[in-house]
N, CA, C and O atoms as a GROMACS GRO file, in nm:
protein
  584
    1UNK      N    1   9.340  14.561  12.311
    1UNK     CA    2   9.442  14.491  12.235
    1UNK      C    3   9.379  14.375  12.159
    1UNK      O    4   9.282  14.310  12.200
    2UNK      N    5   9.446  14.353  12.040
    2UNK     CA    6   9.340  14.242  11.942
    2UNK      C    7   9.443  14.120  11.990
    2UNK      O    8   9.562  14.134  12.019
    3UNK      N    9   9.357  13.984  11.990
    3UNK     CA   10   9.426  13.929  11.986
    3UNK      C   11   9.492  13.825  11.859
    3UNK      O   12   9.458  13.824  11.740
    4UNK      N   13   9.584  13.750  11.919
    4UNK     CA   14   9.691  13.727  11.788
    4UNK      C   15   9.596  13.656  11.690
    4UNK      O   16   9.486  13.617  11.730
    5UNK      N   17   9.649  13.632  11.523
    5UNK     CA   18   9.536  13.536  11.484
    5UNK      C   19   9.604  13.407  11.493
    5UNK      O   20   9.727  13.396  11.499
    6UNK      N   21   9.524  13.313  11.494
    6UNK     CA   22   9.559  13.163  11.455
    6UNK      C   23   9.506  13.117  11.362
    6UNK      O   24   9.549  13.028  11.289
    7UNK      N   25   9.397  13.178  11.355
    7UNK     CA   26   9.333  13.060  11.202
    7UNK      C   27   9.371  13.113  11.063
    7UNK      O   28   9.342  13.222  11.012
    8UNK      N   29   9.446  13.007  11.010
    8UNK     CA   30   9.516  13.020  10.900
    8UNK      C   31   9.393  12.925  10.809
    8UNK      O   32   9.349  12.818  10.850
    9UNK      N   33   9.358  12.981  10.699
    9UNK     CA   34   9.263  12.951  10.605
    9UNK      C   35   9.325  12.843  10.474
    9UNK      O   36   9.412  12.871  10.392
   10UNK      N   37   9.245  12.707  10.486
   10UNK     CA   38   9.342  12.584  10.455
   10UNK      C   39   9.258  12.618  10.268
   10UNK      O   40   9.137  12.600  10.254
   11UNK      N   41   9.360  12.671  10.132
   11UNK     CA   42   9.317  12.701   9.996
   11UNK      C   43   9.258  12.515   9.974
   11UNK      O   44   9.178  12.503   9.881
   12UNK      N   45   9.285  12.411  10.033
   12UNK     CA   46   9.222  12.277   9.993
   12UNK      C   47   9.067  12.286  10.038
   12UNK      O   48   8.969  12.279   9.963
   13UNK      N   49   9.067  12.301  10.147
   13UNK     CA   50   8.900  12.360  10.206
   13UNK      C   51   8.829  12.437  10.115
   13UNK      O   52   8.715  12.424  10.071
   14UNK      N   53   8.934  12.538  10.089
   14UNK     CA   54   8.770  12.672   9.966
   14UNK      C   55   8.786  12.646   9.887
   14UNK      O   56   8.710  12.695   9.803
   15UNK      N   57   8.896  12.546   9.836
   15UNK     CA   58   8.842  12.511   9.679
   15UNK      C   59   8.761  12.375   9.652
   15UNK      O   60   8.732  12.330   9.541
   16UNK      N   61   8.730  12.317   9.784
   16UNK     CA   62   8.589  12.242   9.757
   16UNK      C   63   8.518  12.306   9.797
   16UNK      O   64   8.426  12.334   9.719
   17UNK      N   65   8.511  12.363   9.920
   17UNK     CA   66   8.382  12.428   9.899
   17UNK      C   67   8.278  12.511   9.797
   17UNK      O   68   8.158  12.511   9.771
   18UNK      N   69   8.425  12.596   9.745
   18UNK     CA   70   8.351  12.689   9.639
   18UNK      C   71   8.304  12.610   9.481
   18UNK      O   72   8.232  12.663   9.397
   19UNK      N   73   8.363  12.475   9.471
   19UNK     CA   74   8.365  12.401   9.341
   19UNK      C   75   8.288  12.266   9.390
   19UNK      O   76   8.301  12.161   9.326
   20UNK      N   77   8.236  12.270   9.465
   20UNK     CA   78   8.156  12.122   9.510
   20UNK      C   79   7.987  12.200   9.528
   20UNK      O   80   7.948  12.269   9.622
   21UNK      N   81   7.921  12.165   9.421
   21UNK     CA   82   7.795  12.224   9.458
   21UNK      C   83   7.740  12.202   9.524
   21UNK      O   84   7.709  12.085   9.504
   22UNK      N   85   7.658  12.261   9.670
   22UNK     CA   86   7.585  12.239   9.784
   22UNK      C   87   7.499  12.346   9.816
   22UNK      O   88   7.490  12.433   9.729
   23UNK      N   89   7.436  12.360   9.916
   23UNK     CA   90   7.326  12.413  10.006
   23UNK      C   91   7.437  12.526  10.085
   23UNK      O   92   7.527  12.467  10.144
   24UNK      N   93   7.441  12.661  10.092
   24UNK     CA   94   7.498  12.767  10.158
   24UNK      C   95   7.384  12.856  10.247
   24UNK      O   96   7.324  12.947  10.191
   25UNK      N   97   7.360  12.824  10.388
   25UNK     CA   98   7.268  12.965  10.417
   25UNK      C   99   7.340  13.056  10.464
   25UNK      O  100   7.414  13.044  10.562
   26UNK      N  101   7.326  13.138  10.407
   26UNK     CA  102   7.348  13.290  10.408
   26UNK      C  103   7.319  13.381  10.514
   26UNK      O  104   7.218  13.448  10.490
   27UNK      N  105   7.373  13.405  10.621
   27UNK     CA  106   7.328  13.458  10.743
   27UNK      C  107   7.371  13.626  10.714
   27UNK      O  108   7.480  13.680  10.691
   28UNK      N  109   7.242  13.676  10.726
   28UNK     CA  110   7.246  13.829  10.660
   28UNK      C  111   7.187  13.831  10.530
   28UNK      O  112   7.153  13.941  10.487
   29UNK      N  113   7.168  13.731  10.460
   29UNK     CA  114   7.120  13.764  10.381
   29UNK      C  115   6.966  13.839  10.329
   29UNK      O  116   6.876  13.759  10.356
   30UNK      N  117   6.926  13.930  10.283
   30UNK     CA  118   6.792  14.013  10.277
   30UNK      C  119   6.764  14.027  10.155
   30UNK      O  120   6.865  14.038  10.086
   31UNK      N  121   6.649  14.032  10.089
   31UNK     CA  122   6.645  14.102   9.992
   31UNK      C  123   6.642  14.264   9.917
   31UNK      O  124   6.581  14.333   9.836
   32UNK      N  125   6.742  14.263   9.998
   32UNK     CA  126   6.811  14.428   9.957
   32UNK      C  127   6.921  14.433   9.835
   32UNK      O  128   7.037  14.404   9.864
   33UNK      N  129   6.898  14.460   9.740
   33UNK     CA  130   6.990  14.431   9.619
   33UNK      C  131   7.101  14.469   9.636
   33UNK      O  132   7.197  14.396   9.609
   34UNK      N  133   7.117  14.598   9.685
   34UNK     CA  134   7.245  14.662   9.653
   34UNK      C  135   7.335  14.604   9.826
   34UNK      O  136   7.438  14.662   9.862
   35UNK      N  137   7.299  14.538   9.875
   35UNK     CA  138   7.425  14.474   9.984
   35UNK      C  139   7.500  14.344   9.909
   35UNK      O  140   7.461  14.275   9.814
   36UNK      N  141   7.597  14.340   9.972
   36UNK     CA  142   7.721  14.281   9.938
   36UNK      C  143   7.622  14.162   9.937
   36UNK      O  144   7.559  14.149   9.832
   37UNK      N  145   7.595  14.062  10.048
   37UNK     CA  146   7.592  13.957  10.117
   37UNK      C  147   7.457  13.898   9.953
   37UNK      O  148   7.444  13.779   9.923
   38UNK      N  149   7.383  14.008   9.881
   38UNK     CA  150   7.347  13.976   9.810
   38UNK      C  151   7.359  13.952   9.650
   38UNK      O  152   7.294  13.881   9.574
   39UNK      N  153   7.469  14.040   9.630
   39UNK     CA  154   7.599  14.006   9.490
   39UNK      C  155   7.663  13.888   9.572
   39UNK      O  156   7.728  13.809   9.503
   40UNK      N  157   7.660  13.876   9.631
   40UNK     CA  158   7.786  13.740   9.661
   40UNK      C  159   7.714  13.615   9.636
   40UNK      O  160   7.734  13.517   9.564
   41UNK      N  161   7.599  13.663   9.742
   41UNK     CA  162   7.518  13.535   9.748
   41UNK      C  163   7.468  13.505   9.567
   41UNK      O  164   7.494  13.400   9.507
   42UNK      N  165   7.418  13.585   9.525
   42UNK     CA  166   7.384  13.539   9.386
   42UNK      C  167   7.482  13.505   9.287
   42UNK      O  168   7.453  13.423   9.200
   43UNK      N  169   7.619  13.571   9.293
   43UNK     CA  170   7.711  13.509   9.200
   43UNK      C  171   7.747  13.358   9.280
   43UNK      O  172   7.804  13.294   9.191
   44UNK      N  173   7.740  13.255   9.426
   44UNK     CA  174   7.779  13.179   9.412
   44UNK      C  175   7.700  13.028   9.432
   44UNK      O  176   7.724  12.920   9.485
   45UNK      N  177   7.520  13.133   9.305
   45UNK     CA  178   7.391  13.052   9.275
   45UNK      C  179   7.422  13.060   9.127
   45UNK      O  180   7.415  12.951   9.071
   46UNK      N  181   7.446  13.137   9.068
   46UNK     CA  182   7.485  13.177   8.968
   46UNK      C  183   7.595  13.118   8.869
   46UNK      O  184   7.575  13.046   8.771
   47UNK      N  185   7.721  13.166   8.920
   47UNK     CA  186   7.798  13.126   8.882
   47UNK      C  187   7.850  13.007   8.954
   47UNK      O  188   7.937  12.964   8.877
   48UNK      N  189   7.847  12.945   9.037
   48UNK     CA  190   7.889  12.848   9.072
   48UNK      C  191   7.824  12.741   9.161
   48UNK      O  192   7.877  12.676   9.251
   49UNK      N  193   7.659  12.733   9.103
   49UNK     CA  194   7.569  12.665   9.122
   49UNK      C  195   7.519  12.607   9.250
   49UNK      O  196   7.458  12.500   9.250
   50UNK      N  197   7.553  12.698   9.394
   50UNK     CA  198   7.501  12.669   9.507
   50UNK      C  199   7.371  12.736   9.504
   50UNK      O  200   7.336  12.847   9.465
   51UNK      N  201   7.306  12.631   9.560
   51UNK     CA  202   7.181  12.641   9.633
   51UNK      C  203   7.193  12.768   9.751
   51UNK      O  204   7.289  12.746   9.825
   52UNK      N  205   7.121  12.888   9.784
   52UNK     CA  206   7.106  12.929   9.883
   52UNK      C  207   6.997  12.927   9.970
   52UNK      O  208   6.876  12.923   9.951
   53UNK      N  209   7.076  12.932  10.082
   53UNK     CA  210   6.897  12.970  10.201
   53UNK      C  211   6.917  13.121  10.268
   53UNK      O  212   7.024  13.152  10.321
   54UNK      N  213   6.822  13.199  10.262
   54UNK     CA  214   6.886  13.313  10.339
   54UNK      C  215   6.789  13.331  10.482
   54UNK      O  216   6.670  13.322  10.512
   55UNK      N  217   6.886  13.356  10.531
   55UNK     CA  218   6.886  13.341  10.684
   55UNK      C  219   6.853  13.509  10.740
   55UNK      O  220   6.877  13.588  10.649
   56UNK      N  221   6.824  13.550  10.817
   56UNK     CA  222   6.803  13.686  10.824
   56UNK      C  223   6.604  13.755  10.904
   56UNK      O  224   6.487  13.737  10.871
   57UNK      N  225   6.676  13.835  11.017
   57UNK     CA  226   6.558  13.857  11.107
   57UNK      C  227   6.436  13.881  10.980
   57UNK      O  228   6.341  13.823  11.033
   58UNK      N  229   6.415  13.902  10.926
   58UNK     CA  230   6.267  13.955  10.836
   58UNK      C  231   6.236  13.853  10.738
   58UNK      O  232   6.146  13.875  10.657
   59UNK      N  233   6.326  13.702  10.736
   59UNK     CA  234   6.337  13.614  10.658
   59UNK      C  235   6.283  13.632  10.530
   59UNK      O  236   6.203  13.554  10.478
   60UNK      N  237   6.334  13.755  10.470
   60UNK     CA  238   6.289  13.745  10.329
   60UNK      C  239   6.290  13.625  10.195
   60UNK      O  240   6.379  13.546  10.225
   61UNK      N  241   6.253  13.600  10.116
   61UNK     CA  242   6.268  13.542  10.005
   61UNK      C  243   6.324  13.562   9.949
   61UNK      O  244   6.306  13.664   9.883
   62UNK      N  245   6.459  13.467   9.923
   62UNK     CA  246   6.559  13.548   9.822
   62UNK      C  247   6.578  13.451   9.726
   62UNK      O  248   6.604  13.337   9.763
   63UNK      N  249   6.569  13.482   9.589
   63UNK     CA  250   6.664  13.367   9.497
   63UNK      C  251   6.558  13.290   9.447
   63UNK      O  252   6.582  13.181   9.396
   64UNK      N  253   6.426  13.340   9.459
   64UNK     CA  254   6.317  13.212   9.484
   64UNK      C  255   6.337  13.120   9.618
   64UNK      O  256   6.255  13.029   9.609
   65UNK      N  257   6.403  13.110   9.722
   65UNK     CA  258   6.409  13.030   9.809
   65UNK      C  259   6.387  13.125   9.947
   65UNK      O  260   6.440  13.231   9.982
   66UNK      N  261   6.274  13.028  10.016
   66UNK     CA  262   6.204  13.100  10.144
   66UNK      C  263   6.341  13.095  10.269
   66UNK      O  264   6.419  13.007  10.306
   67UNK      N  265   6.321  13.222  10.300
   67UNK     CA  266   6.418  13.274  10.410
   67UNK      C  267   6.369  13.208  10.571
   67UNK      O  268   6.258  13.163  10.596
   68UNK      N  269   6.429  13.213  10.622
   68UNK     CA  270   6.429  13.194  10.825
   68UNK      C  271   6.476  13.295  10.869
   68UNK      O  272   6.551  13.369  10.805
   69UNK      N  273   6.435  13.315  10.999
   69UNK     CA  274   6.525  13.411  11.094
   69UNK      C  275   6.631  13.327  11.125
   69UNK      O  276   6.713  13.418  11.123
   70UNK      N  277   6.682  13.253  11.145
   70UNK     CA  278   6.742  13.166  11.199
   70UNK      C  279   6.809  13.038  11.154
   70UNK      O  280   6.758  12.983  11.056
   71UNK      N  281   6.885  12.998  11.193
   71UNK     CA  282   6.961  12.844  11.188
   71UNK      C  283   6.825  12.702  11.223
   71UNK      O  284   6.765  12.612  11.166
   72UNK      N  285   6.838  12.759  11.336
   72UNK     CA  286   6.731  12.683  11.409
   72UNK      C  287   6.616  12.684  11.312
   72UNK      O  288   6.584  12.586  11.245
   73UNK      N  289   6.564  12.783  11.309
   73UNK     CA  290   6.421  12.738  11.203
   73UNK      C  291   6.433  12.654  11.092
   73UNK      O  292   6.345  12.570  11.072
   74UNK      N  293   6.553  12.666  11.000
   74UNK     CA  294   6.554  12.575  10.895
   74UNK      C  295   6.516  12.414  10.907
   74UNK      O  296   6.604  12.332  10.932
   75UNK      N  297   6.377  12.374  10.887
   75UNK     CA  298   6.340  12.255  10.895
   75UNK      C  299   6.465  12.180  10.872
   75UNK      O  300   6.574  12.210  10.824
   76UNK      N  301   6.383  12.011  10.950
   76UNK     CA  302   6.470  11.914  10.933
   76UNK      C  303   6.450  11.844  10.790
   76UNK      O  304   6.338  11.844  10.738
   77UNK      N  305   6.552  11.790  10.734
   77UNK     CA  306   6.560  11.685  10.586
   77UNK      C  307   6.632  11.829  10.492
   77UNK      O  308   6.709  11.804  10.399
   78UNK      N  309   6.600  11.968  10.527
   78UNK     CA  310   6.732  12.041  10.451
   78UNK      C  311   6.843  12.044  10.511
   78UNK      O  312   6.852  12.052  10.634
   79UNK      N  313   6.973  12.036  10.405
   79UNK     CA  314   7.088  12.012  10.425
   79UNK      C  315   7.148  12.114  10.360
   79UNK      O  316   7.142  12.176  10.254
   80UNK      N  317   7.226  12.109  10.495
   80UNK     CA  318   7.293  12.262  10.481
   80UNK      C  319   7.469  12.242  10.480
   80UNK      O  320   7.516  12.216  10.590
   81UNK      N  321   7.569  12.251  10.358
   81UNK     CA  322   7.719  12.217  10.358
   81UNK      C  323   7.744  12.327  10.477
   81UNK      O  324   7.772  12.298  10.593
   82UNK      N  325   7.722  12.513  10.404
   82UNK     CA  326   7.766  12.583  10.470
   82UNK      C  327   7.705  12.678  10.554
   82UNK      O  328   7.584  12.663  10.570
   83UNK      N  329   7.762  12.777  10.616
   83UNK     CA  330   7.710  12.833  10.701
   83UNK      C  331   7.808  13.017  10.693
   83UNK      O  332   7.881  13.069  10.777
   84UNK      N  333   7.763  13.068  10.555
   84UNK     CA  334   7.813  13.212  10.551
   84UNK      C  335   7.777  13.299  10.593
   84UNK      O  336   7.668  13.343  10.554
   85UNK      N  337   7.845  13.361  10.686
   85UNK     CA  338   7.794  13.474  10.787
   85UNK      C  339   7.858  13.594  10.731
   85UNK      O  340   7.980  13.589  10.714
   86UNK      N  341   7.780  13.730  10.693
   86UNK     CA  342   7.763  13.787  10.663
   86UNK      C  343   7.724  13.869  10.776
   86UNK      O  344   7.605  13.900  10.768
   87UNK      N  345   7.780  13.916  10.879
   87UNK     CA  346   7.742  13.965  11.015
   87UNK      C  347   7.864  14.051  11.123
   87UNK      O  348   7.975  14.001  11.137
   88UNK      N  349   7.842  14.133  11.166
   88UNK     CA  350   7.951  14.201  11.226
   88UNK      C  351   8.001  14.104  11.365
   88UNK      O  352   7.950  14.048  11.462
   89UNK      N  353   8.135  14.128  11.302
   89UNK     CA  354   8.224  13.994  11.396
   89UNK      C  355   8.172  13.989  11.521
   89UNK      O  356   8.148  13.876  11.564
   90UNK      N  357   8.141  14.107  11.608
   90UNK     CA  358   8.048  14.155  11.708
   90UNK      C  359   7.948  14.010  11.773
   90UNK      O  360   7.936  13.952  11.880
   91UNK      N  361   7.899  14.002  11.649
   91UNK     CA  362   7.775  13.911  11.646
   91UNK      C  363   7.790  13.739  11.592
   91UNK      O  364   7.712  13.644  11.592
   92UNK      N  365   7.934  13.760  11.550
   92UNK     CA  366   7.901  13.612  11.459
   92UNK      C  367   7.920  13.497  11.570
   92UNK      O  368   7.843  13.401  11.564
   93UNK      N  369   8.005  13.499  11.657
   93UNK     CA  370   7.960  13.397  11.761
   93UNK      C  371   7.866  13.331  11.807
   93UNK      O  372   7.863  13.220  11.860
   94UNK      N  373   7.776  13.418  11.780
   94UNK     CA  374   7.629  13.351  11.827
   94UNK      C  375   7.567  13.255  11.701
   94UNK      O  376   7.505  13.149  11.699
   95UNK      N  377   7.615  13.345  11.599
   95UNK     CA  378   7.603  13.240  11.493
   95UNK      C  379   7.655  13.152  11.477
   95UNK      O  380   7.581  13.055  11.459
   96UNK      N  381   7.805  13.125  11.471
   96UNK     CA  382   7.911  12.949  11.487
   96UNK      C  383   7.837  12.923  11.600
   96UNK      O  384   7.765  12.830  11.562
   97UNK      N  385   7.811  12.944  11.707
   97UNK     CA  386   7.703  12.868  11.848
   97UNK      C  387   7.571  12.758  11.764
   97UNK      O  388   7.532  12.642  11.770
   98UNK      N  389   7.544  12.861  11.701
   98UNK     CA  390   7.375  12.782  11.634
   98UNK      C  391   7.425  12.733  11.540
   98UNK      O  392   7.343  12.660  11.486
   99UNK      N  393   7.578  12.734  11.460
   99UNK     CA  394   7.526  12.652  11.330
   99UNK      C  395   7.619  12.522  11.385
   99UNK      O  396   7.647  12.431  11.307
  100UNK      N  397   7.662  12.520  11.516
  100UNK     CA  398   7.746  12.400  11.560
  100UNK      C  399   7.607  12.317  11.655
  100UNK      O  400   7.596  12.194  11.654
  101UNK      N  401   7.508  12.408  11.734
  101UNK     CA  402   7.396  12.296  11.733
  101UNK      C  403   7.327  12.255  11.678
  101UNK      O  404   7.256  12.159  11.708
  102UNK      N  405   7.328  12.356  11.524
  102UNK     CA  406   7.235  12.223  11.442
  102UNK      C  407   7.325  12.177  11.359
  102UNK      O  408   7.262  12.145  11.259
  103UNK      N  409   7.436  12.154  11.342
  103UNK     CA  410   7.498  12.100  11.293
  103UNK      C  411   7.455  11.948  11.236
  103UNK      O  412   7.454  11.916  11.118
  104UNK      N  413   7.431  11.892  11.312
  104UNK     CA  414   7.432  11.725  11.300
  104UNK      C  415   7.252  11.736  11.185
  104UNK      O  416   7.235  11.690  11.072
  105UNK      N  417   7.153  11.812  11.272
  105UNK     CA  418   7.060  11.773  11.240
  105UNK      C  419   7.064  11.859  11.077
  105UNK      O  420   6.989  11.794  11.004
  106UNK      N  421   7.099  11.930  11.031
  106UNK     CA  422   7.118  12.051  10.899
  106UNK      C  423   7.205  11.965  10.821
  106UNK      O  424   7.181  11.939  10.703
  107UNK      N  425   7.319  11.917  10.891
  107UNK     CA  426   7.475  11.848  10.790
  107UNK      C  427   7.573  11.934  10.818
  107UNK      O  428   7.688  11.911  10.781
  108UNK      N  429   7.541  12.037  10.884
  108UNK     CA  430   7.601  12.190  10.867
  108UNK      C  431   7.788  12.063  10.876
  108UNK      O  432   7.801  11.964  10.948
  109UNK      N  433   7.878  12.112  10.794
  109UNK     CA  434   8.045  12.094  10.782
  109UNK      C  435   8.101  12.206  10.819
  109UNK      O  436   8.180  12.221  10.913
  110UNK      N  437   8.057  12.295  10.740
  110UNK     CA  438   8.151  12.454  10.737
  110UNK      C  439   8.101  12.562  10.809
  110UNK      O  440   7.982  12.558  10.842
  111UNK      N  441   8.171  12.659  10.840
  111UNK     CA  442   8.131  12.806  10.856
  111UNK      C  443   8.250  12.881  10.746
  111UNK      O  444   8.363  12.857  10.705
  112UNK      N  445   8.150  12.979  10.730
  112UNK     CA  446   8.268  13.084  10.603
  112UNK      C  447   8.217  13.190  10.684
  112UNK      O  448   8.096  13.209  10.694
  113UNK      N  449   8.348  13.297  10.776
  113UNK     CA  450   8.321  13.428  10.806
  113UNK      C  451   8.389  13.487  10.717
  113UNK      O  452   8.510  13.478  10.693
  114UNK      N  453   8.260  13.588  10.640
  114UNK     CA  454   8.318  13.693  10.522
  114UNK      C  455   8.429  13.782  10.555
  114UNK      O  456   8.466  13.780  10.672
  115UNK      N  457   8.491  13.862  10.472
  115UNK     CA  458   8.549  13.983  10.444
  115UNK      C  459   8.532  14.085  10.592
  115UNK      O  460   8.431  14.143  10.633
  116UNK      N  461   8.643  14.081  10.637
  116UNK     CA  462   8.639  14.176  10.774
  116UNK      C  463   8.567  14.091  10.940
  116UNK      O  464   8.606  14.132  11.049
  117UNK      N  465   8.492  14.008  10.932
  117UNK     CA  466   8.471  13.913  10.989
  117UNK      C  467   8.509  13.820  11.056
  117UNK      O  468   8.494  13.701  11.031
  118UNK      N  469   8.596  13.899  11.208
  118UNK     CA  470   8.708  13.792  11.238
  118UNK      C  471   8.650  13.739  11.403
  118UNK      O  472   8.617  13.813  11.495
  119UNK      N  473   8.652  13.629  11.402
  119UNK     CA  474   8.642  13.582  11.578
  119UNK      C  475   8.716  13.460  11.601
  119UNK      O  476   8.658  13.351  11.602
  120UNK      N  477   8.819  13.470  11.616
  120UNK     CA  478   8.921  13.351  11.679
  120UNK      C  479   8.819  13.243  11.779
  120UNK      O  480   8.817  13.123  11.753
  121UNK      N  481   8.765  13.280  11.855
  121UNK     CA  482   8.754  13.220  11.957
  121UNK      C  483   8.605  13.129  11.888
  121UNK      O  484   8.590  13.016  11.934
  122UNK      N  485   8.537  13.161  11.817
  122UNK     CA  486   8.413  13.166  11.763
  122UNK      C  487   8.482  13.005  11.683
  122UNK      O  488   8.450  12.888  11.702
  123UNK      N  489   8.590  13.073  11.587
  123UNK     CA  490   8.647  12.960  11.481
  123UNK      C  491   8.725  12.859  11.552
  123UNK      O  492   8.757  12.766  11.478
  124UNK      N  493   8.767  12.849  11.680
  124UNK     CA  494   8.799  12.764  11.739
  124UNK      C  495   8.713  12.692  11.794
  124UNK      O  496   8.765  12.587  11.832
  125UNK      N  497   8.584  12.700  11.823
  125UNK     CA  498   8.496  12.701  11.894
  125UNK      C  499   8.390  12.560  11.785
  125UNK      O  500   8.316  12.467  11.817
  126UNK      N  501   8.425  12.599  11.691
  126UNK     CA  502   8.381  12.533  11.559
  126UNK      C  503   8.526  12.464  11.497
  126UNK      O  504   8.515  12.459  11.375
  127UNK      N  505   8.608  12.429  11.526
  127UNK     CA  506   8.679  12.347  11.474
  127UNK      C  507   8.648  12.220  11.566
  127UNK      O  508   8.627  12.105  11.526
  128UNK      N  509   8.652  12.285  11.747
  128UNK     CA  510   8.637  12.170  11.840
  128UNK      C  511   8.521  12.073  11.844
  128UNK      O  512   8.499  11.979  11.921
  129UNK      N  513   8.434  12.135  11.713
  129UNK     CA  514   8.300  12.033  11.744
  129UNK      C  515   8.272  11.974  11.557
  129UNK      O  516   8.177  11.928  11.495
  130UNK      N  517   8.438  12.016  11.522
  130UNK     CA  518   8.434  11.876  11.386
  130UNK      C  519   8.357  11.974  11.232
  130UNK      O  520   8.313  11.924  11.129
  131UNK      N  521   8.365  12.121  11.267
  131UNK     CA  522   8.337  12.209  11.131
  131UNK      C  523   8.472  12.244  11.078
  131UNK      O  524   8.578  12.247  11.140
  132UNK      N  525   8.453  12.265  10.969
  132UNK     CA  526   8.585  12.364  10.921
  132UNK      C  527   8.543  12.445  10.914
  132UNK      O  528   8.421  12.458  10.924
  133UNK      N  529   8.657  12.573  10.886
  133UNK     CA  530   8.650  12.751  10.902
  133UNK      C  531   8.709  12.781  10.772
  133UNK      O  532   8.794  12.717  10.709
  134UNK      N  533   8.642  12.903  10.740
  134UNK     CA  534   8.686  12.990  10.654
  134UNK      C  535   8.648  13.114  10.726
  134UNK      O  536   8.533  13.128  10.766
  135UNK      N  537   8.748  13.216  10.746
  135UNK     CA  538   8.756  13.314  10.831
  135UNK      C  539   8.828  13.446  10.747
  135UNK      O  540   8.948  13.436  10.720
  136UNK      N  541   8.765  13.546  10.715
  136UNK     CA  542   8.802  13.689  10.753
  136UNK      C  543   8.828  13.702  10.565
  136UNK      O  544   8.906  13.784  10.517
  137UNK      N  545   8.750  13.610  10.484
  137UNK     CA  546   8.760  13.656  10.294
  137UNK      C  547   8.647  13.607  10.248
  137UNK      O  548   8.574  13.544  10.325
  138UNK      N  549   8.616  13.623  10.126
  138UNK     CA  550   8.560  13.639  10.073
  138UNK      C  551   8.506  13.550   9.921
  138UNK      O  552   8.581  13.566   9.825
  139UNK      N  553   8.405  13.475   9.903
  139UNK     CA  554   8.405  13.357   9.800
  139UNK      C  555   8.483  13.435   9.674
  139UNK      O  556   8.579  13.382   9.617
  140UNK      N  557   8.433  13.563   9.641
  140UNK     CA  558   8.459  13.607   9.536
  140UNK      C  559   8.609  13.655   9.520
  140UNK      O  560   8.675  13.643   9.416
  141UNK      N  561   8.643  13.698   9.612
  141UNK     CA  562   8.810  13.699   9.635
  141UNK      C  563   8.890  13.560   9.641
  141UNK      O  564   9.009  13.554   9.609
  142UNK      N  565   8.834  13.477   9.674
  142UNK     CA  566   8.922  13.324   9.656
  142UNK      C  567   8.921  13.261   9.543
  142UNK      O  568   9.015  13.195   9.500
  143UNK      N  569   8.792  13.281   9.478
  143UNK     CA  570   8.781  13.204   9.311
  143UNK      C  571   8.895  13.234   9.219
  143UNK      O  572   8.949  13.147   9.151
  144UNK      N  573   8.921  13.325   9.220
  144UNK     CA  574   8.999  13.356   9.102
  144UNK      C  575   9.175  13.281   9.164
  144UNK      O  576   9.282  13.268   9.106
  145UNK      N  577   9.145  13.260   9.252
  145UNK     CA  578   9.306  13.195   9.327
  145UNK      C  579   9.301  13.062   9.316
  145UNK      O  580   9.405  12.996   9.311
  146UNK      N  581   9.183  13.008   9.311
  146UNK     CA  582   9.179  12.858   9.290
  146UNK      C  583   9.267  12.810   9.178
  146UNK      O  584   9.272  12.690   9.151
   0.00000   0.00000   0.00000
C-alpha cells in the first residue's frame, strides 16, 4: 500500500529556484546524451543559466564541469543551492541523507526529486534539517507555469 502524500510543492520555491541563478548538482547525471537527466540538465545551463555539477558513480565530465561520485566528494568552497536527483525513488533517500550532511559545508538549501521520484519520508527528512523540497516534477514542466 503507498502511502498518503503530504508534500505539497510550494510554486514560490520553484520559481526562485528555477529564476535565481546558482550551482545545481545533478545526481545521475552522466555523459550519456540521450538521458533525460542530461536534456534537463543542459537546458537549465542553457537556458536558464545554472551552473551544473554532475554527480554520478563514473563521475563523468559534463558541461565542461568535472563530475564526483558523490555529494561528499564535492570539495569544500563549492557551493551548491541545489541538489537534483535524478534517481529511482528506491534510492533517493540515501541521497536527501548526504545532501542534508553536507549541507552546511556545500550551502546545499534545496533538494528537487524529478518526475516520478517520490519519497515522503526522504522529503520530510529534509525539511526537518532546514532544506526545502521539490518532489515528484520536473524543471522543465514548471517553467512554463511560472
Amino acid at each position: 500500500m503507498t502511502a498518503p502524500r503530504t508534500h505539497t510543492n510550494d510554486p514560490a520555491l520553484i520559481r526562485r529556484l528555477l529564476l535565481t541563478p546558482a550551482t545545481w548538482a545533478v545526481v545521475g547525471l552522466s555523459s550519456h546524451t540521450e538521458r533525460t537527466a542530461y536534456g534537463v540538465s543542459g537546458w537549465l545551463k542553457n537556458r536558464l543559466g545554472h551552473r551544473i555539477i554532475p554527480v554520478h558513480p563514473r563521475a563523468d565530465e559534463v558541461f565542461g564541469e568535472q563530475g564526483f561520485t558523490t555529494l561528499a566528494e564535492i570539495p569544500d568552497g563549492v557551493h551548491i543551492e541545489v541538489v537534483d536527483c535524478f534517481v529511482n525513488s528506491s534510492r533517493v533517500g540515501a541521497i536527501v541523507d548526504d545532501a542534508i550532511d553536507n549541507a552546511e559545508r556545500l550551502g546545499i538549501s534545496a533538494v528537487w526529486l524529478q518526475l516520478g521520484v517520490i519519497d515522503e519520508d526522504a522529503a520530510q527528512r529534509a525539511k526537518e534539517a532546514g532544506l526545502d523540497v521539490v518532489m515528484d516534477t520536473c524543471p522543465k514542466i514548471e517553467y512554463p507555469r511560472l
